[in-house]
C-alpha positions in Angstrom: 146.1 139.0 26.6 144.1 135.8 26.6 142.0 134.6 29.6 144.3 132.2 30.8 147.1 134.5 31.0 145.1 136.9 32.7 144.0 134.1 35.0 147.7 133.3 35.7 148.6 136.8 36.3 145.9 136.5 39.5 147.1 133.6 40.7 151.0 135.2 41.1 149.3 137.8 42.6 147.4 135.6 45.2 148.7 135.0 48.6 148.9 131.5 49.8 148.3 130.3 53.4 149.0 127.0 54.1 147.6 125.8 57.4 150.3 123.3 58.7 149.5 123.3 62.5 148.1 119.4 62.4 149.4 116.7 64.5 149.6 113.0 63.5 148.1 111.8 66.8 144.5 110.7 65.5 146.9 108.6 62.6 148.9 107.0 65.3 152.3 108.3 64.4 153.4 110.3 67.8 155.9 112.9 67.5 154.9 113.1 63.6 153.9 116.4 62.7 151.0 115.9 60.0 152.3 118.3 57.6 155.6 116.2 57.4 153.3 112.4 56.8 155.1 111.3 53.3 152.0 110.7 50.6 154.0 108.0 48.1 157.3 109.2 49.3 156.7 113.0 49.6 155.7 115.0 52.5 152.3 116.4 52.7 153.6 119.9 52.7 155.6 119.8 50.0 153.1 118.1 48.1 150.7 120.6 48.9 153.0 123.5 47.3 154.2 121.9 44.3 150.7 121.2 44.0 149.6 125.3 44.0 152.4 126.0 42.4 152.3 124.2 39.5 149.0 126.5 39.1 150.7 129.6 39.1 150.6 130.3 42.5 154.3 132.3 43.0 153.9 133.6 47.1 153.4 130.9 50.1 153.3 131.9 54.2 153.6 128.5 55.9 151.7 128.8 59.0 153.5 126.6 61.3 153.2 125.1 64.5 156.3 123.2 65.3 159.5 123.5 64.5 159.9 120.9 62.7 157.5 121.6 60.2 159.2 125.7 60.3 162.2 123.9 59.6 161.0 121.9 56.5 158.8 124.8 54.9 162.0 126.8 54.7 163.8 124.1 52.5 161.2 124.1 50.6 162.1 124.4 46.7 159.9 124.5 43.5 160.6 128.4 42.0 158.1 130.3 44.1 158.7 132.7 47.6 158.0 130.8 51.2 157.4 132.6 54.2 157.3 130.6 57.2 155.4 132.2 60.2 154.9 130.8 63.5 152.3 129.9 65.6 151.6 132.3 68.1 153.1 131.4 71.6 149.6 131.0 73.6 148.6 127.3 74.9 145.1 127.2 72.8 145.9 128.3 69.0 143.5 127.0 65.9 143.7 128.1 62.8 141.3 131.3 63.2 144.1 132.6 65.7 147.1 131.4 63.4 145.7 133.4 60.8 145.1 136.4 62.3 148.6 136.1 63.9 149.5 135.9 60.5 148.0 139.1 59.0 148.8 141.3 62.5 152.6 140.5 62.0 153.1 141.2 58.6 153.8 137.6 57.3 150.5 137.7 55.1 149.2 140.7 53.4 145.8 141.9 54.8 145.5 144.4 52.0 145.4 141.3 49.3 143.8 138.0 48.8 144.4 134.9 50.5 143.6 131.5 49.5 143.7 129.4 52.1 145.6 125.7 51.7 145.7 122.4 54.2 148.5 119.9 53.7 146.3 116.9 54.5 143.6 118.2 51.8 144.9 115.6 48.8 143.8 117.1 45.4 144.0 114.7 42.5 142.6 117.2 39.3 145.8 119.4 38.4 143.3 122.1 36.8 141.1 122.9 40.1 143.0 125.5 41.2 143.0 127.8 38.3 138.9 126.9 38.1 138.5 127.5 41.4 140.1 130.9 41.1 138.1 131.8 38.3 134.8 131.2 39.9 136.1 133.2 42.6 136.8 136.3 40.4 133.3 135.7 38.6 131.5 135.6 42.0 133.5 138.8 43.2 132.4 140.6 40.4 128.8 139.7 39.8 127.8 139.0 43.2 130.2 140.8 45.3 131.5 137.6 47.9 134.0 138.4 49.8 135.2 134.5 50.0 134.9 131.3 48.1 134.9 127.8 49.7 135.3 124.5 47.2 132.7 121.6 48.4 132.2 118.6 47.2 128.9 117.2 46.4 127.9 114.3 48.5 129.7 112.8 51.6 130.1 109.2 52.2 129.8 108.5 55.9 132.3 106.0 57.2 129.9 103.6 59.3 127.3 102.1 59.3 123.6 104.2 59.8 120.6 102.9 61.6 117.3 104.1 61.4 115.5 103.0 65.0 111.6 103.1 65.7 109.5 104.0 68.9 109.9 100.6 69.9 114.3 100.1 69.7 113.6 98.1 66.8 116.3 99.0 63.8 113.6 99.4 60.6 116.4 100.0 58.1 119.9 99.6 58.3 122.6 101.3 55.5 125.8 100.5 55.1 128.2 103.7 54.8 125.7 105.8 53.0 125.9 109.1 50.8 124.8 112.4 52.5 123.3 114.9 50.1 124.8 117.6 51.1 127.7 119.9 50.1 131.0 119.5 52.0 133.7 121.6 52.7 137.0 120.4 51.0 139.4 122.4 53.2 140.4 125.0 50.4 139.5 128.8 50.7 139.7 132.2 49.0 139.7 135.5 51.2 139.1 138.6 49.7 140.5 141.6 52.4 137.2 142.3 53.3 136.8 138.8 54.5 140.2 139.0 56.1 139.2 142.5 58.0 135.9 140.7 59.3 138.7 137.4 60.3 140.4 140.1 62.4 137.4 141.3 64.2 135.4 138.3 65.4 138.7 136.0 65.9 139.2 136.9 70.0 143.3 136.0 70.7 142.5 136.3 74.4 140.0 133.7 74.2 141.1 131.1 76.2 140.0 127.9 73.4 141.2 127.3 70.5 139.4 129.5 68.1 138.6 127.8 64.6 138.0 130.4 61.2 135.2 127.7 60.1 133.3 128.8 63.3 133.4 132.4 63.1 133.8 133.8 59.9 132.3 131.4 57.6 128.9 131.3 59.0 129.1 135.2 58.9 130.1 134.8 55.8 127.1 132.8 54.7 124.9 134.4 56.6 125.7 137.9 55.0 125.7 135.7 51.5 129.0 136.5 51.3 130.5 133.5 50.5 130.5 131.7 47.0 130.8 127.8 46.5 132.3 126.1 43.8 131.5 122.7 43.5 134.9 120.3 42.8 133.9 117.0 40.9 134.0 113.9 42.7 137.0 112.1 43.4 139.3 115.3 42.6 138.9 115.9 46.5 140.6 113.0 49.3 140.9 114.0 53.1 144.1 112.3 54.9 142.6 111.9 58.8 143.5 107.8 58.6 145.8 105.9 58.5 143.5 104.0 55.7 142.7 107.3 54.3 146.4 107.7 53.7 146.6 104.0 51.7 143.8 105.1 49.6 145.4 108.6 49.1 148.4 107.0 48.2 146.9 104.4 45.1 144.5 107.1 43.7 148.1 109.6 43.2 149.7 106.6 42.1 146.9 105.8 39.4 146.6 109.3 38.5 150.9 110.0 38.0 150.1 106.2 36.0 147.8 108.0 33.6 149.6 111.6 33.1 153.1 109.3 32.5 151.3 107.0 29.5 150.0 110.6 28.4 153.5 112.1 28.4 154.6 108.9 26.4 152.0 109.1 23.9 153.0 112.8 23.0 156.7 112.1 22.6 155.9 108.9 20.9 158.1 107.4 23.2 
């Protein structure tokens, strides 16, 4: 068996958990569930599992907040299993609650890995997913992580930054500069032993919203624990804006441009 069938044979046996509690307030479109925004056409969700999918990923658990978003999941149709579990019914939720909801009632398996999946997390490289599984397995086994996080290197601040002296004088001024640091692109791999320490530190009584990225990630790193796999820039586009969305929207449409002229050059069409 070659390596990318055995590669493909781990990604069928992943779970998938795909964090579609968002709203589409901060975008301005009320009563919108973010999960259901249409990306060129197509909903974030079902953009986000076709996505996966095409991977090899076979087994999803929608993790849903309204019923809306329930509703659509369960229509849902590209050749692979979807689960839909709801929120739990308590007034503060997050996703560290939603998950553990998840794994308590059955909906996800807490005896297998997870890789954890938001809608409005637009991935342009078709090939990431099966990387970022592989790096995964490769940390598991030669540095025994019990998670993986994908980053992306650098982070291009949206305003304006202003560097002010002792005096209120502005001494340098940059216009939407690049951070040096590694940033967190929203798409996770649990093994159970990250899952087991999810269901110990995530408190459902707490009155808050209770956030995974919080609690068990900086356990995670902390216990070095966690493995980072770096995704190359512009394979990564976070859909918070309205603008972000436009942007989303022509860097998909360039990219389906590019794979269609490829298609058309193989069947000499």
């Amino acid at each position: 068996m070659s390596a990318l069938e055995l590669l493909s044979r781990e990604a069928a046996a992943t779970q998938v958990a795909v964090m579609a509690g968002g709203e589409g307030k901060r975008m301005g479109l009320i009563g919108v569930p973010k999960p259901l925004i249409t990306l060129n056409g197509v909903p974030l969700l079902d953009r986000c599992i076709r996505y996966l999918a095409s991977s090899g990923f076979q087994e999803f658990a929608v993790l849903a907040r309204h019923e809306e978003v329930a509703r659509r999941a369960s229509e849902v149709q590209f050749g692979v299993k979807v689960r839909v579990c709801r929120d739990p019914p308590l007034p503060k939720v997050g996703k560290g609650k939603a998950l553990k909801h998840a794994l308590e009632t059955g909906c996800l398996d807490p005896g297998r890995r997870v890789l954890v999946a938001f809608p409005d997390d637009v991935f342009l490289d078709g090939t990431l997913p099966l990387r970022f599984l592989a790096s995964h397995l490769e940390a598991v086994r030669r540095l025994g992580v019990w998670a993986s996080v994908a980053v992306v290197a650098g982070l291009q601040l949206p305003y304006g930054v202003v560097e002010v002296d002792a005096l209120g004088l502005a001494v340098k001024f940059e216009e939407k500069p690049s951070l040096r640091v590694y940033a967190s692109t929203g798409l996770y791999i649990f093994e159970p032993q990250a899952l087991k320490l999810l269901s110990e530190v995530v408190d459902m009584s707490a009155p808050r919203a209770v956030e995974f990225e919080n609690t068990l990630l900086p356990l995670l790193a902390d216990r070095r624990r966690l493995n980072a796999f770096v995704v190359p820039q512009g394979a990564w586009m976070s859909v918070n804006t309205l603008k972000e969305l436009e942007e989303a929207e022509e860097a998909a449409r360039e990219i389906e441009k590019k794979v269609s002229l490829k298609e058309s050059w193989s069947t000499g069409d």
